[in-house]
N, C-alpha and C positions, 0 to 999 in steps of 0.2 A: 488824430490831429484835431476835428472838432469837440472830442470829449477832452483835450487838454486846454483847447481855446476858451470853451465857454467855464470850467474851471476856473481859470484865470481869472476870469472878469465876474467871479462871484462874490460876495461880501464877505469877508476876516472870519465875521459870527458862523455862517453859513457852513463856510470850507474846515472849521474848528469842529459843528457839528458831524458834517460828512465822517470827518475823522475820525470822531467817539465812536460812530457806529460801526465805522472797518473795525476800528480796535477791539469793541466790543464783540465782533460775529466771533465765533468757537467754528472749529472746521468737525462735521459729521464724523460721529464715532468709527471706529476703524478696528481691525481684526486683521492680524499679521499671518501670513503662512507662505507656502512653496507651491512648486507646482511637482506632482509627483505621481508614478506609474505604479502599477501593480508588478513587485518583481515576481518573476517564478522561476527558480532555478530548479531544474532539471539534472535531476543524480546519477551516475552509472551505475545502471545494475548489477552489474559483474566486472571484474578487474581484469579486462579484456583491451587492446590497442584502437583507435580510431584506425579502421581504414578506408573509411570516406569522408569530407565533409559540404556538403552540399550548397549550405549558403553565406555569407560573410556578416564581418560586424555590422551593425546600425542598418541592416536588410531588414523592410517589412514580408513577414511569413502570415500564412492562412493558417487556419485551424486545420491541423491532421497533416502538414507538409513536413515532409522531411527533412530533419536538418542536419545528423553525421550517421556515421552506422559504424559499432565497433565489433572488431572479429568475431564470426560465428559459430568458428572451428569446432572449440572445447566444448561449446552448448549442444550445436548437433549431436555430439558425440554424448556427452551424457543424456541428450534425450531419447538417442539408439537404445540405450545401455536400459533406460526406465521402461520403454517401451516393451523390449525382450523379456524385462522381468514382469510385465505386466501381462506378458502372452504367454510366458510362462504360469504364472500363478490363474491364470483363468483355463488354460489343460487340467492343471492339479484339481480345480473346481471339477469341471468335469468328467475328471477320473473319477469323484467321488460319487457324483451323480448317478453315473453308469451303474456302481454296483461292482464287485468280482465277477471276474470273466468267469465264464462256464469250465474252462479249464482249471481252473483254480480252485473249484468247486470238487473237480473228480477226482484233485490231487488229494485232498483233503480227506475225499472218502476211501480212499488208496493207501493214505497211514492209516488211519481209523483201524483200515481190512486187517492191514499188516500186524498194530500192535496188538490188537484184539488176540488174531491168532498165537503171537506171543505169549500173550497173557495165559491162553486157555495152555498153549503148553508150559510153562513154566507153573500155574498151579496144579498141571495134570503132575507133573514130574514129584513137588513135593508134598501133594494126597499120597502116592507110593510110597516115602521115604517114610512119612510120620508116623506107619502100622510097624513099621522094623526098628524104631526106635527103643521099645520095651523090651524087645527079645534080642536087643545088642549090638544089631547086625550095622549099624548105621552111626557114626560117631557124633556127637551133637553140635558141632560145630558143622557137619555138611547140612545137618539140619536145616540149622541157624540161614547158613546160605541160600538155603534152596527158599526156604522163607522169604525172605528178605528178595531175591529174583523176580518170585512170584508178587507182593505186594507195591516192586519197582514196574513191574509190568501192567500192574493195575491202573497203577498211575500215568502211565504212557498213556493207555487208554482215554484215561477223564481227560485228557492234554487234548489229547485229538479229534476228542469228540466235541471239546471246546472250540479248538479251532474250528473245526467246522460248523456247529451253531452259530460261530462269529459272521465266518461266510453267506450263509444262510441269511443271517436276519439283514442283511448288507451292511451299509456307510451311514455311522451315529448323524443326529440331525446337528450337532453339535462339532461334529470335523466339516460338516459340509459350514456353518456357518462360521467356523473360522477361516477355514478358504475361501468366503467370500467376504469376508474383512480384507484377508490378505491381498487378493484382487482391486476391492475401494483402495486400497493404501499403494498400490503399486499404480495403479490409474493416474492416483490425485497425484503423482510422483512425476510421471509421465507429462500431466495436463502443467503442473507447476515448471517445468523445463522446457514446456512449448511454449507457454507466456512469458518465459525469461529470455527465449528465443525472441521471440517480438520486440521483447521490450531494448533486443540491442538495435534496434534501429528508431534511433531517439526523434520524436516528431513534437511539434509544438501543439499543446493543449489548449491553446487560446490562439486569435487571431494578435500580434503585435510588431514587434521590433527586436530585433535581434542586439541586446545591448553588448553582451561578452561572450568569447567563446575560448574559453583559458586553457584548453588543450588543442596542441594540432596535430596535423597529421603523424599516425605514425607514436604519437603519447600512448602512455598505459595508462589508465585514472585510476584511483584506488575504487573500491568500493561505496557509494554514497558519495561521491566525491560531485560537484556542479562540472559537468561538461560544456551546458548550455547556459545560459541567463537571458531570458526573455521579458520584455518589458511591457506587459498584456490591455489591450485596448487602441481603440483608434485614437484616442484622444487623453493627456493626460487630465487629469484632477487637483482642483487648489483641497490644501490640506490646511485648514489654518486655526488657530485657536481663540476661540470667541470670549472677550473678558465679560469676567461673572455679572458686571453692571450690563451687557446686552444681551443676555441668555436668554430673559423672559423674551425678546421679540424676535430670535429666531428660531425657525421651525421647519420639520422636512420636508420637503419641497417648496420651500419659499422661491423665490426666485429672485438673483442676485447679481448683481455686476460686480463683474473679477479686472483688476487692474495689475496689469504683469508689469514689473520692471524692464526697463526700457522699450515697452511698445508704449507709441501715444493711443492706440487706441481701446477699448477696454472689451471683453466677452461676455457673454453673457452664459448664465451658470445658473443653477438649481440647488440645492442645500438635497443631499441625499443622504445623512447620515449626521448624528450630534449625541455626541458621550452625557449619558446622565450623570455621570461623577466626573466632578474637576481635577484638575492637575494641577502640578505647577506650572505655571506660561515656560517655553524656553526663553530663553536671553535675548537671542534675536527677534522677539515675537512681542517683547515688552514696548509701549505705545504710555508714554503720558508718566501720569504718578501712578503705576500700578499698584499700593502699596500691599493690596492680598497678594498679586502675583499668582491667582488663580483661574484656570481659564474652563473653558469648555471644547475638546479637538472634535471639528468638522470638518466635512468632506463635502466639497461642488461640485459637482461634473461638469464638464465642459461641452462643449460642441463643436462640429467639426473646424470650426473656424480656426480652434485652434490644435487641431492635427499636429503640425509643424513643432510646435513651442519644445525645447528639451525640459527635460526633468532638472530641480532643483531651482529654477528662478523662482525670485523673491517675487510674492503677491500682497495684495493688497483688495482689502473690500471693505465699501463703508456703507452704514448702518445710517438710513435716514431717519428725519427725527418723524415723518409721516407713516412710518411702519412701526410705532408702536400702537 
């Protein structure tokens, strides 16, 4: 009321210039953006039912809390199944290890005995035949036979006495190091069905806000599918894009006042991030004669003050003319 009084009673000249001067002030450069979280959604790892869910929409969660858990039936069960063949194939290892049993060893020398003596009979028999062969007594075809027995029998021999050089020298270093491939690969088989196991009980990797949770109880999610949507941090972030005329005088960490749509009062904010390549401004983001229409996208952090604020209201920040 006294700045309107002593107005009044000023001179025509006076109140003409005041005028010029309003008309003339420009209001401090500005920079449009939103306020926005970090989303993280959170994928099913298997195409298994929800059947727990533990906390509701728009819920603040800790970091490592649990938020639903889908069946763990079929998991278990293929990790019985990895585990078995994994205790399997580490016997096999060490059957290898071991070497032939000692019985195996005696059996070995036991055909050896046998065809041996084969042999020596079957070439004793056709040494007899082969003298009576010139004098008639003997048709050539039993010859032939008696031949052929005896050089079959020879051959039993080398067979058996191979097999048992095999015995003897044990298990190639080259069977052992395939069964202990086969062991790594049944492990990793094992260890990959136990982390699949974990990971059906879905927990938030960030401390924030529980924004959507698109399945409920009793849903099957496909595979990759978002179960969860968390909206990560204490505080959201202005997102906004700085025109190319005030690029040179912002910089990371400046320090900044954030002006939220419909709060009167404003935050205070830090510049934690600013794109070296320009963009196009979006549309809601254009301020004046843009006429490049090219911006620079930055990020503020906020502070707790503003916890509360949802994601997507309209901000505002201006650029004094004393910070360049």
């Amino acid at each position: 009321m006294n700045i309107a009084r002593t107005m009044r009673h000023l001179p025509p000249l006076v109140l003409f210039a005041v005028a010029g001067l309003a008309a003339c002030s420009k209001p401090p450069p500005q920079a449009l953006g939103t306020l926005e979280y970090d989303r993280i959604a959170l994928p099913a790892p298997a195409a298994e039912r929800v059947v727990a869910i533990d906390v509701r929409e728009g819920e603040r969660v800790k970091a490592g809390q649990a938020l639903l858990h889908l069946d763990p039936a079929h998991t278990q069960s293929e990790l019985a199944a990895a585990e078995a063949q994994a205790q399997q194939q580490r016997e096999v290892l060490a059957e290898l290890r071991a070497g032939p049993r000692g019985e195996d060893i005696d059996r070995a020398r036991a055909n050896l005995a046998a065809v041996q003596a084969q042999a020596r009979e079957a070439r004793a028999y056709y040494d007899r035949l082969a003298p009576l062969k010139g004098k008639g007594y003997v048709a050539a075809a039993d010859l032939d036979r008696a031949r052929a027995a005896a050089g079959n029998a020879e051959g039993q021999v080398a067979a058996s006495r191979a097999a048992l050089d095999e015995l003897l020298h044990g298990t190639r270093p080259e069977q052992i190091a395939q069964a202990q491939a086969a062991v790594a690969a049944a492990t990793a088989q094992a260890s990959a069905q136990r982390v699949l196991l974990g990971k059906l009980a879905i927990v938030a990797p960030r401390a924030g806000r529980i924004d959507s949770l698109p399945y409920k109880l009793g849903d099957q999610a496909p595979i990759g599918a978002p179960v969860a949507i968390l909206l990560a941090g204490d505080a959201p972030y202005a997102r906004i894009y700085v025109p190319e005329q005030q690029r040179a005088r912002v910089r990371v960490g400046d320090a900044i006042r954030v002006f939220v749509s419909g709060r009167d009062q404003s935050y205070a904010g830090k510049v934690r991030m600013i794109r070296s390549e320009p963009d196009f401004t979006p549309y809601y983001a254009l301020i004046g004669d843009d006429a490049a229409r090219l911006s620079y996208l930055a990020e503020i952090t906020l502070g707790a003050d503003a916890a509360e604020l949802p994601a997507g209201l309209p901000v505002r920040v201006e650029f004094h003319e004393s910070a360049q």
